[in-house]
C-alpha positions as CSV (number, residue, x, y, z in Angstrom):
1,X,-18.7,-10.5,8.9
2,X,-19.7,-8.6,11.9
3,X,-19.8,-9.7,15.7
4,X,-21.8,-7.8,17.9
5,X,-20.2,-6.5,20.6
6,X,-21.1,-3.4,21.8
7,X,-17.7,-0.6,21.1
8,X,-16.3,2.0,23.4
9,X,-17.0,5.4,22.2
10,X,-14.3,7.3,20.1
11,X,-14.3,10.3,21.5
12,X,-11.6,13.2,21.9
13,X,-11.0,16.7,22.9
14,X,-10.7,18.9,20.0
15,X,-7.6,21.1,20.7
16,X,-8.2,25.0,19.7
17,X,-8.1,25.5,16.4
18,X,-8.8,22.4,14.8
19,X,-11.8,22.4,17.1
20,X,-12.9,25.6,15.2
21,X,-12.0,24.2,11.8
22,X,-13.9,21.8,13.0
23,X,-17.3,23.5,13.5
24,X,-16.5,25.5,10.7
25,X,-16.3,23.0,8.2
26,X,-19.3,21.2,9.7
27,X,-22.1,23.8,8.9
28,X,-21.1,23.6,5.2
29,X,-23.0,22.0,2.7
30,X,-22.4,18.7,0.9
31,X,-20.9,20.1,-1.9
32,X,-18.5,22.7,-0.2
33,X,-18.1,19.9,1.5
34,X,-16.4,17.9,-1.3
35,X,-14.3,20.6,-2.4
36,X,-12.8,21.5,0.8
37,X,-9.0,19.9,2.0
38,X,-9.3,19.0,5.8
39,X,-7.0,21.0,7.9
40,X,-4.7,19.2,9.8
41,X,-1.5,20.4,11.2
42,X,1.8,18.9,10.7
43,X,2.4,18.1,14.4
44,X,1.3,18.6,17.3
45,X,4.3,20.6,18.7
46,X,4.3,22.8,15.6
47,X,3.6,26.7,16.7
48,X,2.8,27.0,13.1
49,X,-0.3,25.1,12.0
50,X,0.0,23.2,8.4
51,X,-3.1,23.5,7.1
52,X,-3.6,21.0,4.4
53,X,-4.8,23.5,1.4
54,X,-7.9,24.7,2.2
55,X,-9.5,25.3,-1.5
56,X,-12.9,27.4,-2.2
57,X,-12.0,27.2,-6.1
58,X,-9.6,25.4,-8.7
59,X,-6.4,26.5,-9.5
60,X,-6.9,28.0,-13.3
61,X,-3.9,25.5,-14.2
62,X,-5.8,22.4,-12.9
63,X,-9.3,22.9,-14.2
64,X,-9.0,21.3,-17.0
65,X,-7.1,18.2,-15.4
66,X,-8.5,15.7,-12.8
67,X,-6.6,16.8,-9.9
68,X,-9.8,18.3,-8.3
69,X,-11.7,14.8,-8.3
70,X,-9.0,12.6,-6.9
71,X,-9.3,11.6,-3.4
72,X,-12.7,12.7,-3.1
73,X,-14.6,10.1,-0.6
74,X,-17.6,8.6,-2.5
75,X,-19.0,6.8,0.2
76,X,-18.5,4.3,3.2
77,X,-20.5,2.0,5.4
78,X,-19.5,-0.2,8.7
79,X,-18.8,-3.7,8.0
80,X,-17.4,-5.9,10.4
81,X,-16.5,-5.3,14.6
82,X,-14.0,-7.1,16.2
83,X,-13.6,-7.4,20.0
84,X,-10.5,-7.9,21.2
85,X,-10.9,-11.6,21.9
86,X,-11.9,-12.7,18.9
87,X,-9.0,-10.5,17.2
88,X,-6.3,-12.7,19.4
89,X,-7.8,-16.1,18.5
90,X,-7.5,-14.9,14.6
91,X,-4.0,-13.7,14.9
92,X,-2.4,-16.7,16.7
93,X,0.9,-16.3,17.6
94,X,0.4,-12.1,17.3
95,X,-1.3,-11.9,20.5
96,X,1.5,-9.3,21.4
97,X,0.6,-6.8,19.3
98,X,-3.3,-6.9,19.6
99,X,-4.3,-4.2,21.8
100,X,-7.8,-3.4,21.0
101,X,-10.9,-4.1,19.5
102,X,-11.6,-2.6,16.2
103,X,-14.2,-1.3,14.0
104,X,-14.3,-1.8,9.9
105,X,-15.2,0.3,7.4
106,X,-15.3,-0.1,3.6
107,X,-14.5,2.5,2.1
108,X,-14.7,4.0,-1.6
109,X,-13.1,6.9,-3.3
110,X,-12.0,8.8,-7.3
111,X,-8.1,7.9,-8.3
112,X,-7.0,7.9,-11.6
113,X,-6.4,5.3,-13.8
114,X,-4.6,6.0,-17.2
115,X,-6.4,9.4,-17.3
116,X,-9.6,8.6,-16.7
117,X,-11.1,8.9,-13.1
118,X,-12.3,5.8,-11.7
119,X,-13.8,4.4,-8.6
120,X,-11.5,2.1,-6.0
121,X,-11.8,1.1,-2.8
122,X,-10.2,0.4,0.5
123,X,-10.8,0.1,4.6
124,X,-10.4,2.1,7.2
125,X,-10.0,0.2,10.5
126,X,-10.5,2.4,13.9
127,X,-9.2,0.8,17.0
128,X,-11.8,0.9,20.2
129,X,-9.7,3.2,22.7
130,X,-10.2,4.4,26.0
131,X,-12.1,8.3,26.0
132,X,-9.8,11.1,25.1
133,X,-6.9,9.0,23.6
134,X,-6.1,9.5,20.4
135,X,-4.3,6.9,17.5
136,X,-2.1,8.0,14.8
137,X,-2.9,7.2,11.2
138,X,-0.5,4.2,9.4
139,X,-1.3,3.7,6.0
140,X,-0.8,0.0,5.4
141,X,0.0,-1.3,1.4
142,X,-0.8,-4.8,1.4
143,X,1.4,-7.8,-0.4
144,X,0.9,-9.5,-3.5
145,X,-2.5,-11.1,-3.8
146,X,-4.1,-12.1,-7.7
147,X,-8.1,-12.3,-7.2
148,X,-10.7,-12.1,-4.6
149,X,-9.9,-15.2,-3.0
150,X,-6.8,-13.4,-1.2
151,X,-9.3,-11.2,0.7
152,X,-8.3,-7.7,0.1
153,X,-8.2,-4.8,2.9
154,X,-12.4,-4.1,2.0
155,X,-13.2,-7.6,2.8
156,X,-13.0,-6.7,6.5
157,X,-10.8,-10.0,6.6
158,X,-6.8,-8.7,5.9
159,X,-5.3,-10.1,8.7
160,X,-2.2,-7.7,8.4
161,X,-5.1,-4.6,8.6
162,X,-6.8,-5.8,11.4
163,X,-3.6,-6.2,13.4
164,X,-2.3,-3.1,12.4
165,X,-5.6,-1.2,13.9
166,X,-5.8,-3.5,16.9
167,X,-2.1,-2.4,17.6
168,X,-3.3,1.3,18.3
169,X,-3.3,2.5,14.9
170,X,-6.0,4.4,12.5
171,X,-5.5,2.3,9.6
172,X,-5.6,3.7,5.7
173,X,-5.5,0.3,3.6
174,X,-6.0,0.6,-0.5
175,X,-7.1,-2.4,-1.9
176,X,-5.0,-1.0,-5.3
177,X,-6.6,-1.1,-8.6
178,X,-7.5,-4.1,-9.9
179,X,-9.6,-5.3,-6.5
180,X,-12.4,-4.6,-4.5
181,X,-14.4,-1.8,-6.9
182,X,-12.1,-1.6,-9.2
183,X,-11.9,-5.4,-10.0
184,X,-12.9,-5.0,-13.4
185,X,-9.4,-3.6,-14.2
186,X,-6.5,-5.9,-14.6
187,X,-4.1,-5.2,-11.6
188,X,-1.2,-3.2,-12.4
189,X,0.9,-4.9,-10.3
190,X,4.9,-3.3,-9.3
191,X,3.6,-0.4,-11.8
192,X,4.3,2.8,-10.2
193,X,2.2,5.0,-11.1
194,X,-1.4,3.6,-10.8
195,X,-0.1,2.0,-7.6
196,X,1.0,5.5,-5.6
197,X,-2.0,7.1,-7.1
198,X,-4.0,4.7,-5.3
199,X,-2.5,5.3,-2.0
200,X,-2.1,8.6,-2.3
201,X,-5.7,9.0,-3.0
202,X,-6.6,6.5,-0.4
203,X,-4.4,9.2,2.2
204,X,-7.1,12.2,1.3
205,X,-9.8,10.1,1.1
206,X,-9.5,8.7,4.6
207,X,-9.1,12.4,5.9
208,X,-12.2,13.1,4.5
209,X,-13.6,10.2,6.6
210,X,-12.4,10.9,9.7
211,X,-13.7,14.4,9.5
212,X,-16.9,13.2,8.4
213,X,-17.1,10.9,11.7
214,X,-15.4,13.2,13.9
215,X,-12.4,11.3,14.8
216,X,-9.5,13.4,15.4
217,X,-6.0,11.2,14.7
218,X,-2.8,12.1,16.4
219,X,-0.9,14.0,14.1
220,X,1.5,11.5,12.8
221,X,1.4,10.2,9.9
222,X,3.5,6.4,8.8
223,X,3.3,4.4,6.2
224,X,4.3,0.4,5.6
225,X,3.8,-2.0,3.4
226,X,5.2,-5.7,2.8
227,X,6.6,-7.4,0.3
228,X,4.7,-6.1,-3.1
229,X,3.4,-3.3,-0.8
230,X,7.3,-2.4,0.0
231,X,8.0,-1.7,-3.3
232,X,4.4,0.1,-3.5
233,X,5.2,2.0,-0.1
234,X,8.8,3.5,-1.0
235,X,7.1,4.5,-4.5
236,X,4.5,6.3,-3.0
237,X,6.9,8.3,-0.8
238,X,9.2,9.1,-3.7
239,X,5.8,10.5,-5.2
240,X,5.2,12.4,-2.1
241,X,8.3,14.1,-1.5
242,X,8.8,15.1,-5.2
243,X,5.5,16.1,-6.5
244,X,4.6,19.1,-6.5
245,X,1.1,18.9,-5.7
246,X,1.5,16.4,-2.7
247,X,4.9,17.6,-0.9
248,X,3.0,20.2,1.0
249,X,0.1,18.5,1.7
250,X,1.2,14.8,2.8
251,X,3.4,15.2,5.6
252,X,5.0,11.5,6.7
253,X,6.5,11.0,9.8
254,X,8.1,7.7,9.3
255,X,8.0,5.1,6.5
256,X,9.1,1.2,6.2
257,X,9.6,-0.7,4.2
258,X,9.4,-4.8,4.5
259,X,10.8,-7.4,3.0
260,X,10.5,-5.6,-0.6
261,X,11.6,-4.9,-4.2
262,X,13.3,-2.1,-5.6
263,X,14.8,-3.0,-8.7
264,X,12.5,-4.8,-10.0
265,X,14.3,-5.3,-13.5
266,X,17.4,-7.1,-11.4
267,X,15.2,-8.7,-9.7
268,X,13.0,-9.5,-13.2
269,X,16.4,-10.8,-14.2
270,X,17.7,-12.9,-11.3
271,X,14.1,-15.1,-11.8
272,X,14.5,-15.7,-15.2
273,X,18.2,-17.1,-15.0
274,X,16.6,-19.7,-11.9
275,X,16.3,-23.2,-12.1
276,X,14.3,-23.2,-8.9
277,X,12.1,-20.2,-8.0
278,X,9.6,-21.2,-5.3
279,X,6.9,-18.4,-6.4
280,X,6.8,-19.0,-10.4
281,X,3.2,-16.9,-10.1
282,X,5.0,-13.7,-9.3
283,X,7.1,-13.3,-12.4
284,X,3.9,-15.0,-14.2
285,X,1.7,-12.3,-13.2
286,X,3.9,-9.5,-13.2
287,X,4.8,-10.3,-17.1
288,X,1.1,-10.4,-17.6
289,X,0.6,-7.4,-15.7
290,X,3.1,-5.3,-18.3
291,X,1.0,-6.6,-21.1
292,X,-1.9,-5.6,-19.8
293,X,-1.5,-2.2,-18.5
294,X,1.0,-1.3,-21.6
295,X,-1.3,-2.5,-24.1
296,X,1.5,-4.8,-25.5
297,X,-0.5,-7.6,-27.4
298,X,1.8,-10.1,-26.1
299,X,0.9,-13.7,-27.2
300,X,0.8,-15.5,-24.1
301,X,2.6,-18.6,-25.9
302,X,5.4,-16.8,-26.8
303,X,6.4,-16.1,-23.3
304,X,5.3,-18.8,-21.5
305,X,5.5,-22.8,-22.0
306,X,2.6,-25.2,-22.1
307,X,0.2,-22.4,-21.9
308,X,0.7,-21.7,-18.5
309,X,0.1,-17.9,-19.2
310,X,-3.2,-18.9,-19.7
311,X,-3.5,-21.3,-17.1
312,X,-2.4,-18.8,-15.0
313,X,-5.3,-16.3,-16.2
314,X,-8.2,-18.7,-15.7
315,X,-7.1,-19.4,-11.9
316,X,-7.0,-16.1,-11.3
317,X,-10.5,-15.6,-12.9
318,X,-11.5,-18.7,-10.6
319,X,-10.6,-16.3,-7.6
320,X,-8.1,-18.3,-6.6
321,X,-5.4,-17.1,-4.4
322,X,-1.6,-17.2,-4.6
323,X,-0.8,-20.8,-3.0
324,X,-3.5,-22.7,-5.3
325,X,-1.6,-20.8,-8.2
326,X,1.4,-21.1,-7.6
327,X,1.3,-25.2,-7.0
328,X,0.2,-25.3,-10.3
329,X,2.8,-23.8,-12.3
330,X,6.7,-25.4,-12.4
331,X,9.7,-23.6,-10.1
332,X,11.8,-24.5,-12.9
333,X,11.8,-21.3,-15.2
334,X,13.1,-23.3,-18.4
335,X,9.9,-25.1,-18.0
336,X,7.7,-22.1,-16.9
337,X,8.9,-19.8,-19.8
338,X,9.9,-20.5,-23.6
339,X,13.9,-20.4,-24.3
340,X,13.9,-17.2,-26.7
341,X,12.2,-15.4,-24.0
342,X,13.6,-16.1,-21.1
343,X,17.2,-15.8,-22.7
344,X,16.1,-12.0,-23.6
345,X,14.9,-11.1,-19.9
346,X,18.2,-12.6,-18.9
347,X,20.1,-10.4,-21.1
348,X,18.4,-7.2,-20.1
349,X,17.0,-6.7,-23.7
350,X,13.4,-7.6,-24.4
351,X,10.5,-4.4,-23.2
352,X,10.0,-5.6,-20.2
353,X,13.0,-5.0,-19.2
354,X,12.6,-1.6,-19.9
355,X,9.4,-1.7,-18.7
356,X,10.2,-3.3,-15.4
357,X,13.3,-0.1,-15.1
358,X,10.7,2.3,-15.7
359,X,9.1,0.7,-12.7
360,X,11.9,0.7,-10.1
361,X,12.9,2.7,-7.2
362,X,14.9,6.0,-8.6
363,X,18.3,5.0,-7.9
364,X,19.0,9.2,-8.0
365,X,16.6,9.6,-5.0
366,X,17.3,11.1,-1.6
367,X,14.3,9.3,0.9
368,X,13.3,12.8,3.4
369,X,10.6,11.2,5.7
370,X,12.7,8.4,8.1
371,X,12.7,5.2,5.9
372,X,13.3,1.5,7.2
373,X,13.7,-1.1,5.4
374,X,13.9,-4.7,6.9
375,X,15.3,-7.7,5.1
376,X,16.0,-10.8,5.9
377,X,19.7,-12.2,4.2
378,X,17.7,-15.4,3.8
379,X,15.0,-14.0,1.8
380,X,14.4,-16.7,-1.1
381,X,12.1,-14.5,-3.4
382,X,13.6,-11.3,-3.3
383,X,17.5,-11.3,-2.8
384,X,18.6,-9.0,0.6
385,X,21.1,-7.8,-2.9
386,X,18.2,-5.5,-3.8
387,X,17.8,-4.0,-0.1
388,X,21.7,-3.7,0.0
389,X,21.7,-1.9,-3.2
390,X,18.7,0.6,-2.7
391,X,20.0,1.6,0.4
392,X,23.1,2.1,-0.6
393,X,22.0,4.0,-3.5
394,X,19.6,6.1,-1.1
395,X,23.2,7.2,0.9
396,X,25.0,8.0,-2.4
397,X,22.1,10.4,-3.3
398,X,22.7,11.8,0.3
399,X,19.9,11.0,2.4
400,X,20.4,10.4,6.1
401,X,17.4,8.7,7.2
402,X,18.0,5.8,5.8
403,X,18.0,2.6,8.0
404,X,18.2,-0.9,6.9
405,X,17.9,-3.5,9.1
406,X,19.0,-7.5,9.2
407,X,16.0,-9.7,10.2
408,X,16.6,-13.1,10.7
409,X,17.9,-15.5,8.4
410,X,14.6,-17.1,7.6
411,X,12.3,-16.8,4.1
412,X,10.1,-14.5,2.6
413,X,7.3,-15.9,4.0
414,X,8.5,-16.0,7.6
415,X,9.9,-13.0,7.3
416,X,6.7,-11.3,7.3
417,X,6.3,-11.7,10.6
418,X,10.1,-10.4,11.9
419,X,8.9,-7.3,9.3
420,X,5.5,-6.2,12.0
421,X,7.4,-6.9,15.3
422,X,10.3,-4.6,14.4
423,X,8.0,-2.0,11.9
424,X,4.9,-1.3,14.7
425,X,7.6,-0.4,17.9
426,X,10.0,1.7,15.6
427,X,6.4,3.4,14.3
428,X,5.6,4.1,17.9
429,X,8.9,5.4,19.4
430,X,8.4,8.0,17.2
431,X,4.7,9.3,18.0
């Protein structure tokens, strides 16, 4: 989709040095190119610049590995413009917190998935400022969608993307594995690692592209995500802020988190012991998921009644998106999954219990970067328990910029909503 209508110029003044950085970096080839970091500093205040590793060779100790490969931008072309008209009538009942018009890009770059480097993609949306202003960049994890039919952030058509850009924002938004170029793969959905490898790649990636197009960001760097993409955001920043290879190079100025999970094995639990659960397609794909990415060999009739495992599969293949799914499978988890089964995830004891552990929020962790996380005590997916919990584990572990906030008493769904008008103004008191 693209509407023509001609966009104001992005333009900025480059401030000393990263104007020579700049320059610098610009006369290089292609390939020097590729294997060069992007310096950016960590604020703008800092008398110290951060440079973000500027590396001429590989570190003997990563040669061998694919750290060198990751991130690296492939390619990315223009695909939709929005002016700020048509941006309102799409977002109806947003019009508050559409600024701007916006440019699209689609965007693909290297992550790894299980060891092997693949291709994924993502968008970068650029809002359509006034000369000389300059946006921060908010990297935005999207919720839970199954197939093409939910429109992913490359589409050019995520709503929550477009908003977030048309707020004022330089938007990073990872379609995750499993969509958009990397389709082929079954998403590895509430798994950790192949989630914050995404994102985190997505991060350098996107700083690649802006140098490539000129565009120099504010220096501020936030991060969100809603509902599937609160439990991807929080993961990411417990990757960033305790890997080695990323906590000097990522440097996050605020992160939220709305409307997510944490514990995903309570909250694993807590759906199978339901006699009404109005989303039966998240805990259907997100057993299917664990038997996919962990190679399990599962049969899909052992876990779920009347073949709705593979009901579930073939919609999905049909690109159908979550609503169609979910209306046909039963809120009733005795009739959704068989009794031996369900009785084990309600116990704690079958492997996807472990599994789903595995894949939670370190209870042990201590958040750096500011963390929010809104929840709404009404929340009829995910229990406000598992918000009260984290962040009360998050103090125990003795970090001090943690802040959970009470939206109101309305359900997931709505919540969404209550999640972006208290997430965008918090993100830019602090720029």
């Amino acid at each position: 989709m693209k509407f023509n209508a001609k966009p104001k110029r992005y333009s900025f003044k480059f401030p000393g040095i990263c104007l020579v950085c700049f320059f610098l970096l610009s006369s290089c080839e292609q390939d020097l190119l590729n294997q060069i970091e992007i310096p950016y500093p960590s604020n703008d205040n800092s008398p110290n610049i951060d440079y973000d590793v500027i590396q001429l060779s590989i570190p003997k100790e990563l040669a061998s590995t694919n750290y060198f490969l990751r991130g690296k931008l492939v390619d990315y072309e223009l695909i939709a413009e929005y002016p700020l008209e048509t941006l309102q009538y799409l977002g109806a009942g947003l019009e508050s917190l559409i600024r701007y018009g916006i440019q699209v890009y689609r965007v693909r770059y290297y992550t790894e998935y299980k060891g092997e480097i693949i291709e994924a993609s993502g968008a970068i949306g650029i809002p359509l400022l006034p000369e000389g202003e300059r946006a921060p960049i908010t990297v935005y994890n999207h919720w839970t969608m199954y197939s093409a039919g939910d429109l992913p952030p490359s589409s050019g058509m995520d709503l929550v993307t477009l908003i977030t850009t048309a707020y004022g924002n330089i938007t990073f938004a990872p379609d995750y594995i499993g969509f958009g170029d990397s389709e082929d793969i079954f998403h590895p959905y509430c798994i950790t690692t192949p989630t914050s490898d995404a994102i985190i790649d997505m991060i350098f990636a996107g700083r690649r592209f802006l140098f490539r197009e000129r565009i120099l960001p504010k220096f501020r760097l936030f991060m969100f995500g809603l509902s599937q993409g609160g439990h991807a955001t929080v993961a990411a920043q417990h990757e960033i802020e305790t890997h080695p290879l990323y906590k000097h190079r990522i440097h996050l100025t605020a992160v939220a988190s709305g409307s997510g999970a944490y514990n995903t094995n309570d909250l694993l639990m807590t759906i199978a012991g339901a006699s009404y659960y109005p989303a039966p397609s998240y805990v259907s794909m997100l057993l299917l998921a664990y038997n996919a990415h962990y190679n399990l060999g599962k049969n899909l009739d052992d876990i779920f009644r009347n073949s709705y495992g593979q009901l579930f599969l073939e919609m999905k293949t049909q690109d159908k998106d979550y609503f169609e799914i979910d209306a046909a499978l039963p809120t009733d988890m005795n009739e959704l999954l068989q009794d031996d089964y369900r009785a084990n995830l309600i116990a704690g004891t079958d492997i996807f219990n472990q599994i789903a552990r595995e894949n939670s929020i370190p209870e042990d962790w201590a958040p750096k970067a500011p963390l929010m996380m809104c929840h709404s005590e009404a929340d009829d997916m995910i229990a406000w328990s598992d918000a009260q919990n984290a962040y009360n584990n998050f103090i125990a572990a003795g970090s001090n910029s943690v802040q959970l906030v009470t939206l109101p008493p309305v359900d997931h769904f709505t919540s969404l909503t209550y999640d972006l008008f208290t997430i965008y103004p918090w993100f830019e008191s602090l720029q």
